[in-house]
N, C-alpha and C positions, 0 to 999 in steps of 0.2 A: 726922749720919748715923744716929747710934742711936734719936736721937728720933724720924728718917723711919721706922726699921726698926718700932720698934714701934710708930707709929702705923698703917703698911700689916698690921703683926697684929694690930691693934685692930679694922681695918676688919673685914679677913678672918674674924676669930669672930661680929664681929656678920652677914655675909651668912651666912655659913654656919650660924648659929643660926637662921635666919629661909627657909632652902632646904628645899625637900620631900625632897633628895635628900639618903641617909645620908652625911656626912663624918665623916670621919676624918684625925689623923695620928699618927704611929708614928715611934720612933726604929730607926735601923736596927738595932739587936738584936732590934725586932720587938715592943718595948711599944710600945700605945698610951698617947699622951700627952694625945690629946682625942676627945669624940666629940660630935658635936649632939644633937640634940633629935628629929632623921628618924630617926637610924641605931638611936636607941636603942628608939625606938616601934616599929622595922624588928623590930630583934632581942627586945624584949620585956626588955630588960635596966634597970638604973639604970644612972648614971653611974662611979658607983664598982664596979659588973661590969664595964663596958665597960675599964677601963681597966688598963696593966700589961698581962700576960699570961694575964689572966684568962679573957677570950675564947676563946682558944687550948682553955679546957676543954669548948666549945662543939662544935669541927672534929666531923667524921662520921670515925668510926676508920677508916676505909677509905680516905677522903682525908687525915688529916692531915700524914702524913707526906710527902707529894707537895709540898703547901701549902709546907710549910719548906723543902722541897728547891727549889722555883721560889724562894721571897722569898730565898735564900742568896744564887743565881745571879744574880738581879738586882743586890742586895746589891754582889756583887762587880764587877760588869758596870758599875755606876751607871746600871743599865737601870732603863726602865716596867715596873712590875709589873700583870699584868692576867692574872687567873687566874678559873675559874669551879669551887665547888666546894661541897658539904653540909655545914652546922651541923645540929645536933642537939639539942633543950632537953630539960630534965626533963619537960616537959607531954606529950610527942612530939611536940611540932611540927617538921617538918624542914624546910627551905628550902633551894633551889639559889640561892645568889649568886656576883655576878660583881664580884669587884674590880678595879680601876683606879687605879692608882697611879703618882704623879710624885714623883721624886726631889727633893728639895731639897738645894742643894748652898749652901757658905760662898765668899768670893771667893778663895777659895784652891781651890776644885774640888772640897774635900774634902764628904761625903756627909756630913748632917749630920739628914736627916727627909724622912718620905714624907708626902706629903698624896695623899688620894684619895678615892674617894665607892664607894656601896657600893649594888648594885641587886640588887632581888628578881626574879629570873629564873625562879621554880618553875613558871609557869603556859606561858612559853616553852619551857621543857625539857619539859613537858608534854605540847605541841605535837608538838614533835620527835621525843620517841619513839614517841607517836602514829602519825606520820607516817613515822616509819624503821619500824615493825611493819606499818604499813598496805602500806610502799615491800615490803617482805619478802613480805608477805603476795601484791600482785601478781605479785610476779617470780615467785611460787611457783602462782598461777593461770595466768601465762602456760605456764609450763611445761606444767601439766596441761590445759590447753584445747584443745579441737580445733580453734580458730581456731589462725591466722596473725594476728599484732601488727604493724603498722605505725603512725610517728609521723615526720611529714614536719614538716621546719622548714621554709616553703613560702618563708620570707628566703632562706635558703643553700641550700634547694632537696635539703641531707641527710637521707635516709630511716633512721629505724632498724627495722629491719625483726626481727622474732623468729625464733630456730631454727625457731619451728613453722612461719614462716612460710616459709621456704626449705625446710624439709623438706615439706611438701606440694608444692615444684615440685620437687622432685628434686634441690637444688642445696646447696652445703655453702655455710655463712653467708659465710665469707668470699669466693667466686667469686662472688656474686650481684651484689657493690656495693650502693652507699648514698647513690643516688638515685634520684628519681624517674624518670628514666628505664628503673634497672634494672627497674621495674615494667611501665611500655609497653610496651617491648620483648616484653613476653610476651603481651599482648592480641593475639586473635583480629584480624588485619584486618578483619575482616568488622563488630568489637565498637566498634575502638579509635573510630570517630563517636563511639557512642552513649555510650560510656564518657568521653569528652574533653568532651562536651555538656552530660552532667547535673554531672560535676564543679566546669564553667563556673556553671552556673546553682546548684550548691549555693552555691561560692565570692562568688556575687555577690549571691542572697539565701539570708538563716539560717532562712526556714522553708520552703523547698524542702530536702529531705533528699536525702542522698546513698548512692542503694542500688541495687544493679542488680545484675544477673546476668551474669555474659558468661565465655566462654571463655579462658583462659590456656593456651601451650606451655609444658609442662614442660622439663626440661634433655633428654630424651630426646623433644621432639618431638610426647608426646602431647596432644592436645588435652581439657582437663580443664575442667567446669563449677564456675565459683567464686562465692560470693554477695558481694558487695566494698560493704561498709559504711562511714563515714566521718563525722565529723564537725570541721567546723571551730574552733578557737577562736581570737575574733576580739579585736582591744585596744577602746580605749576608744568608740571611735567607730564600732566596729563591724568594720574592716579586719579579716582572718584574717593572721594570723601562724605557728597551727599547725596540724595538721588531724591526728587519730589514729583509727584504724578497724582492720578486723579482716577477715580474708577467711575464709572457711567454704567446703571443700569439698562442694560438691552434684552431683558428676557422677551417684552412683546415684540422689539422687533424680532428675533432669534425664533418665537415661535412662529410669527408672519410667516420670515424664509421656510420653516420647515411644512408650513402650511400647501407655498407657492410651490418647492420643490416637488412637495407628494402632490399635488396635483399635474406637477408639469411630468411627472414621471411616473403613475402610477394610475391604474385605470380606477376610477372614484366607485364604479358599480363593484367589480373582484377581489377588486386590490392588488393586482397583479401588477407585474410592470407591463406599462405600455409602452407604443412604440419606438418613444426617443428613448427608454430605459433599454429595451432593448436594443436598441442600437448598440448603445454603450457594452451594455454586458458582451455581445458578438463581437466588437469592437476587443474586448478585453481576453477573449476566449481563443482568438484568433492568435493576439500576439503571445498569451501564455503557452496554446499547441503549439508554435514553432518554435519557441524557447526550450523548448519540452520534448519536442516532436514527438507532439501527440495526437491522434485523431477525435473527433467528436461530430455528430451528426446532427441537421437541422433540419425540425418537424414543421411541415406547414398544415394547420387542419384548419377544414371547413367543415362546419356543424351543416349537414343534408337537412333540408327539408326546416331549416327554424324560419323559413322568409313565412310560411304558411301558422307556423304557431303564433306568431305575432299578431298575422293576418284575421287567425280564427278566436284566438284567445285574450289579444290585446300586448300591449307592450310589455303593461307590468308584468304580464303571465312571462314575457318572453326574456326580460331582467331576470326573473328567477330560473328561470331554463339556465340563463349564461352561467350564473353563479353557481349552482349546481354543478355543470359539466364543467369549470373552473376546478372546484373541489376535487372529481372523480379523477382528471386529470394529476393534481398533486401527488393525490393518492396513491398514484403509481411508480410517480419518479423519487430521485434522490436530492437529497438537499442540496449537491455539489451543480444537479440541473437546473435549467431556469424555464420557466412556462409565462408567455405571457400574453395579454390579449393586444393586438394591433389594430381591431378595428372591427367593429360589427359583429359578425358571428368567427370569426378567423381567429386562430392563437399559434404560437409558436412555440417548440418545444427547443431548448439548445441543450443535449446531451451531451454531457463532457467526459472527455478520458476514454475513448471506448476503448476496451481491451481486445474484445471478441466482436467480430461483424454480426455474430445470429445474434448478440442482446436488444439489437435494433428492431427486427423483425417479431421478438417475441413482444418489446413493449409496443409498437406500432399496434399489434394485431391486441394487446390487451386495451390499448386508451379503444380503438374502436368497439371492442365487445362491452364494456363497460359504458358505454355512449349509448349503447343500443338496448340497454338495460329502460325499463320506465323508469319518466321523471313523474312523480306526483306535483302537478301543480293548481292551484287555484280547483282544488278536490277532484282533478281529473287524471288520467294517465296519458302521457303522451309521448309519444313513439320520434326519437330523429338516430339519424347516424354521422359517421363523420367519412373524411373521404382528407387523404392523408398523403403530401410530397415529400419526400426525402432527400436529401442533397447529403454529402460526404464530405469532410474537409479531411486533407490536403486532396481525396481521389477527384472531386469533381472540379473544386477549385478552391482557391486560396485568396479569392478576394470577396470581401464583406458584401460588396449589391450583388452580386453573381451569385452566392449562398443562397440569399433569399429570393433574387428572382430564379432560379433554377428550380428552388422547390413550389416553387407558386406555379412555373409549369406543370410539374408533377404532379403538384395537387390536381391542377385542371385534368389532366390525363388521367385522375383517379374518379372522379367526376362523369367523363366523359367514356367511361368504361362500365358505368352504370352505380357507380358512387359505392358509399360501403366497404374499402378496399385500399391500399396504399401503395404507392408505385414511385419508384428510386426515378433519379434525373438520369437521363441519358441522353449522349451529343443528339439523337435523331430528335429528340424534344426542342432542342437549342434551336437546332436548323428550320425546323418548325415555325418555333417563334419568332426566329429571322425574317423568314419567308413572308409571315403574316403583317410583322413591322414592317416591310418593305412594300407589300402591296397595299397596305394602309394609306402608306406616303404618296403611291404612284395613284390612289385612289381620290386622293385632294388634288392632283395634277389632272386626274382624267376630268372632274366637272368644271377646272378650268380651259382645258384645251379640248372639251369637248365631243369623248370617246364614249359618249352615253350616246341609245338608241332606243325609243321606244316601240316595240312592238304590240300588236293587237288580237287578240286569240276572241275568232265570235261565238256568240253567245244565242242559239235558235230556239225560240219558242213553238212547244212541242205540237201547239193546235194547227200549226200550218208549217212548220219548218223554215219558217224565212228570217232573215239574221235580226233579232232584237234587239243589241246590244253587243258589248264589245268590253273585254279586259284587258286595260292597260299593263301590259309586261316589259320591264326595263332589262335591256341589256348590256353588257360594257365589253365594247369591243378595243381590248388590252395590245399594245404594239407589238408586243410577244407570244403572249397565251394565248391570243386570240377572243374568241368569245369566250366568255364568264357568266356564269347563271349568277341569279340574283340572292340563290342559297349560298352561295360561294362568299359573295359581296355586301349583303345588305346586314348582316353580323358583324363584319368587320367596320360600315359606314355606322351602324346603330352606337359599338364603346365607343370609334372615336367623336361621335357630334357632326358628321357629316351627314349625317341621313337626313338633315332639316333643309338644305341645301338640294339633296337628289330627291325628295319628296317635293318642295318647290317646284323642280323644273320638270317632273313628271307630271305632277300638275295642269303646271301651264301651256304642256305640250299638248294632252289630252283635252284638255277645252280647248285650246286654240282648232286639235282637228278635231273633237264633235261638232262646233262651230258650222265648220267647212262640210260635216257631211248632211249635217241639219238644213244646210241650206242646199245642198244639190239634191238630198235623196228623202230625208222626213224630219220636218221638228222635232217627233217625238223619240229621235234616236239616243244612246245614251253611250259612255264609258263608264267603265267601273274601275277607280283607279286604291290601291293598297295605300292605308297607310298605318304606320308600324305607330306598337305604341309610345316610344320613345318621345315621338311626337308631341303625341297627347300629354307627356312630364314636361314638357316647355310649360312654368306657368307665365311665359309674356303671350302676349295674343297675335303679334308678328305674322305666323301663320294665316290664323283663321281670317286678319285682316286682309294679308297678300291674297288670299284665294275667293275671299268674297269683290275684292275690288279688282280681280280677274274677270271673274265673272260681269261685274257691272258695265267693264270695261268693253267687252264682247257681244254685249247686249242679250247674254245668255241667262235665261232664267228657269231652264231644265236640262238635263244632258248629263251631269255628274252624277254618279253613286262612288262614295267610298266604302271600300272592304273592312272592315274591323274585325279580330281575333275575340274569343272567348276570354281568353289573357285579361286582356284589358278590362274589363267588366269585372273581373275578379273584386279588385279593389273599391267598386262600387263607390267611386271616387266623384262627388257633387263637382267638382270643373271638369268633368268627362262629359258629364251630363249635360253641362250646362254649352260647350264645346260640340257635342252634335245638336243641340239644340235648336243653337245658332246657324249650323250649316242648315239644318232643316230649314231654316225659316227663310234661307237664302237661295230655296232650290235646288238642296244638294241633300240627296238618300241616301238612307245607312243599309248595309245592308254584311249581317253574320257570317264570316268565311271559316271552313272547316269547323261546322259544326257537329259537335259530339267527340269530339277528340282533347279538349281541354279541358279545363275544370268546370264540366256541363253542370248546367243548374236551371232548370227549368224556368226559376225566379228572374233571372236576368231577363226572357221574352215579355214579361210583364214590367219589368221597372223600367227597358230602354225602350225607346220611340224610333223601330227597325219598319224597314221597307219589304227587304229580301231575308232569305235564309238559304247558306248555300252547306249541302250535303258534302261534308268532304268526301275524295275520291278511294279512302281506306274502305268505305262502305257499297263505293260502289264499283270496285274494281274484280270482286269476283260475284259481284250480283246475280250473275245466271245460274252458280254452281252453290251458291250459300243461299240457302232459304233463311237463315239467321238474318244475313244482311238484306233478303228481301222483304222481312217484315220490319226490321229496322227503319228501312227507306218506305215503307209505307205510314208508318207511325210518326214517323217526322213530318212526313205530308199531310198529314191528315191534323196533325198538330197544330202545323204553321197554318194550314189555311183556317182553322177554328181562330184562332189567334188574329186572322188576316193577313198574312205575312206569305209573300208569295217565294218558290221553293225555287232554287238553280243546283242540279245535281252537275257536281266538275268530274273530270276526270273518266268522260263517257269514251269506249276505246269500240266498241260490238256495235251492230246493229241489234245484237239481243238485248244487252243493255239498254239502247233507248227504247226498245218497245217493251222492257217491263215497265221503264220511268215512264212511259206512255199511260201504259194500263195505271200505274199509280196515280195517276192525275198528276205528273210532277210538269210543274209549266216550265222549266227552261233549261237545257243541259249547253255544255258547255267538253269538250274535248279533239282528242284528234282525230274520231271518228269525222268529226266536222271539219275543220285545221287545227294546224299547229300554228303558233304565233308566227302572225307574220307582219312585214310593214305596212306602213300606213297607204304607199302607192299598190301594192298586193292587194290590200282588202277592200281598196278604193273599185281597183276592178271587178273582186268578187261582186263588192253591193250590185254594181253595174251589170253583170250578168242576172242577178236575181231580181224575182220581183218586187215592188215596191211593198214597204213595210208597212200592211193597214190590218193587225189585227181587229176580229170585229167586239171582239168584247170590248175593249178601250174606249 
């Protein structure tokens, strides 16, 4: 028996000399009595440190006395010894080990030696505190983050869900519970699809992500917008086992968007859609009728007469107007229609599905009657109408800008038919608008290359018949059409911005030759040249500077009068005012053209600071045969001159004509009883044959 005994500790030193792992044993007072060849490469020791209680001078002061206190308890116990704890060398090198220890016991039970092995654990402990700083370190971001934390065990189906995250539903941690269910439960009905779908599709592949938006009920009901993040973590083959994410309140921003939306799409005064909303709907109407192949028609209306409610009643008066005619409009169509405002007084109706072509014609002709209905507004009644394009999808066309500019023609042809009325698109409209685009174009070519002409139509003052003055009339002589009246052309140079340009060089042309005539035939000669009031909505000063520093230029400081319209005056616009002003004080007179034919107002001869007043020729074109028109044209003269304001009747065709404007005292007429406009070398020679210009009242 003793010879097996020590032959199995024969064995035992030689495996244990030849193990990677430190061994040891120790008697239980706690010398060691052997150490290998690992333990001691471990510990950096010889053999003769390691053994006794030499080692012992090694322990970390912090731990040694724990170390004795566990090896007693064993000790007494005839327990395993397995402790994990710091040595300390001279060098500083410190290491966390973990011992392991079996009791050896004699056949009598009694405790007799500990064998055991000895591992270096520092790089493990290393780890762990790592990873407890790092665990600290989260638990202390959760706290502080504005997310909500969630971590589903998707085996057991347990959520741990974070304070933040039950305090943004309103719910104390513990009433929420701790599963996924407590989560569903709070999705929107409206959400829980879309939200159960993509989580579906993250869970079954790992590069579809898991992020949505959707509504939760708080404990109190409210419905709150949350951003619900998530990722899964899956085992070896891919299966998800855990899934952790974070929820972010986003209601203010969610209300923001819906804030920016409704304003980007919907007119803030009706509430309607406006015009990018509309787009989209026509946009969507389009591609539904040809899925469908179905027809629907698109309303263009223009409120008649709202530029004047504004005008007389104020804006706010004319906000309530819109809102109004907004409603009466609803009122008529279907929910499946859309009605919306694009802009000013215009709205658009998109009727969908027509079954029957007359339902178009009956609702057109009701939104107009109902339009025409009184508004009560600001306690007054006031009267407008509407004037209404129609276009046809698929009959007129099948493309979205086409739709709407086809019936923005039609409107204008409803308009220009004396309003009140509705009128379908037709190709003769198209060609039309062709036409007018095209000579628009050729009309910025012509003041480049020069196809403008000014002609002169004179003006005789009735006390002696001899030429007064002179009206500048522009002509454009086109490579094709020939001559073009300035009716024709000066509407189409007013929308596109060209008029600022042909009013310029009209201008400069007519001073340059008063100039010329002031000095061969009388200083006190004059043009009277138009200008439109487009003009006058320039608010840069461009203008009135280029025409006063014409003037300066020329050394002219009388010779222009400008014609201004009733129109203009309307507005009773302070830079109007202040704009002939300025020409006044620079030698240039104002003077009234076709007057009584606009929005007359007696008031306007008293607020503007006018030269002239001229009788338009409606008045005086059948002057001999209308005693209406002859007391008209006496009243106006008799007006103007109390006022001071001296009279040019146009449009004189009779010698009966000018000797009634005689007998009326009217000082100056102007027509083709006299000439017709002609050029500037023509009238050069008329001056020339006449006599020199010395009225003697002047």
């Amino acid at each position: 028996m003793k010879r097996d005994h020590e032959s199995k500790h024969k064995r035992f030193f030689q495996l244990s000399e030849n193990a990677a792992t430190g061994i040891f044993e120790a008697s239980p007072s706690g010398e060691c009595t052997y150490s290998n060849k690992s333990l001691q490469t471990l510990l950096g020791l010889t053999l003769e440190q390691t053994l006794g209680l030499g080692y012992a001078t090694y322990f970390h002061p912090d731990d040694k006395e724990a170390v004795f206190k566990h090896w007693y308890r064993c000790i007494a116990k005839k327990a395993t010894f397995s402790y994990k704890f710091r040595v300390h060398f001279p060098n500083h090198k410190e290491l966390h080990l973990l011992v392991n220890a079996q009791p050896i016991l004699d056949s009598k039970s009694q405790l007799i030696a500990y064998v055991g092995c000895v591992e270096d654990v520092s790089e493990f402990n290393k780890i762990q505190s790592e990873l407890k700083v790092n665990q600290q370190r989260y638990e202390l971001a959760l706290r502080g983050s504005s997310a909500g934390i969630w971590d589903w065990n998707i085996k057991t189906n347990e959520v741990y869900y974070s304070v933040k995250f039950t305090d943004l539903l309103g719910y104390d941690n513990l009433a929420f519970g701790n599963n996924w269910a407590s989560l569903l439960e709070q999705v929107h009905p409206d959400d829980v699809g879309e939200f159960e779908f993509q989580l579906q599709q993250h869970l079954d592949d790992p590069f579809i992500e898991f992020n949505i938006e959707c509504r939760l009920f708080s404990q109190k009901q409210h419905e709150l917008w949350f951003q619900i993040v998530g990722e899964a973590i899956r085992e070896e083959h891919g299966i998800p086992f855990r899934m952790v994410g974070s929820i972010l309140d986003i209601t203010d921003k969610k209300q923001s968007q819906i804030v920016i939306w409704q304003q980007a799409n919907f007119d803030p005064l009706t509430q309607l859609p406006n015009r990018n909303m509309f787009a989209d709907r026509l946009k969507q109407e389009i591609i539904k009728s040809k899925r469908n192949c179905d027809k629907f028609a698109l309303f263009f209306i223009d409120l008649d007469h709202f530029k004047e409610v504004n005008d007389t009643l104020g804006h706010e008066a004319g906000d309530l107007l819109l809102i109004e005619a907004s409603e009466r409009i609803k009122l008529i169509l279907r929910e499946s229609d859309t009605v919306s405002r694009i802009g000013g007084d215009e709205f658009t109706v998109i009727l969908s599905q027509i079954q029957d072509l007359n339902c178009i014609d009956i609702i057109a002709n009701k939104i107009i009657q109902t339009l025409e209905l009184p508004f009560y507004i600001c306690n007054e009644s006031v009267f407008i109408s509407a004037s209404i394009g129609i276009t046809l999808f698929p009959e007129h066309t099948d493309k979205m800008d086409e739709l709407l500019k086809f019936s923005d023609q039609a409107m204008y042809k409803s308009k220009n038919k004396g309003r009140k009325q509705f009128n379908y698109f037709t190709q003769q409209l198209k060609l039309d608008a062709d036409k007018t685009h095209a000579l628009t174009q050729e009309l910025r070519l012509a003041i480049i290359e020069q196809d403008f002409e000014v002609l002169y139509q004179p003006i005789i003052c009735l006390a002696d018949n001899n030429i007064f003055k002179a009206e500048a009339l522009i002509r454009w002589h086109h490579k094709e059409l020939g001559i073009i009246s300035p009716a024709d052309f000066i509407p189409l140079a007013e929308s596109s911005g060209v008029i600022e340009s042909i009013g310029n060089w009209v201008f400069i042309s007519a001073a340059q030759q008063v100039k010329l005539w002031q000095d061969e035939f009388d200083s006190r000669f004059q043009i009277s040249v138009n200008k439109s009031p487009v003009q006058f909505q320039n608010p840069k000063e461009s203008t009135e500077l280029l025409w006063v520093s014409t003037l300066e230029q020329l050394n002219l400081h009388y010779g222009i009068c400008i014609e201004i319209t009733e129109g203009l005056l309307l507005e009773d616009c302070p830079e109007t005012k202040e704009k002939l002003a300025k020409f006044q004080e620079n030698g240039i007179e104002v003077s009234l053209d076709d007057f009584g034919t606009g929005y007359a107002s007696l008031s306007y001869l008293t607020k503007f600071d006018m030269n002239f007043l001229k009788i338009d020729q409606a008045f005086v074109r059948d002057l001999e045969f209308s005693p209406q028109n002859q007391a008209l044209c006496e009243a106006i003269i008799v007006m103007a001159h109390k006022l001071g304001l001296q009279v040019i009747a146009e449009g004189v065709e009779t010698s009966a004509q000018m000797q009634i404007l005689k007998s009326a005292h009217c000082d100056f007429i102007q027509g083709y009883l006299i000439s017709k406009p002609i050029s500037a070398e023509a009238f050069t020679e008329q001056l020339k044959r006449d006599a020199p210009f010395k009225p003697d009242y002047l």
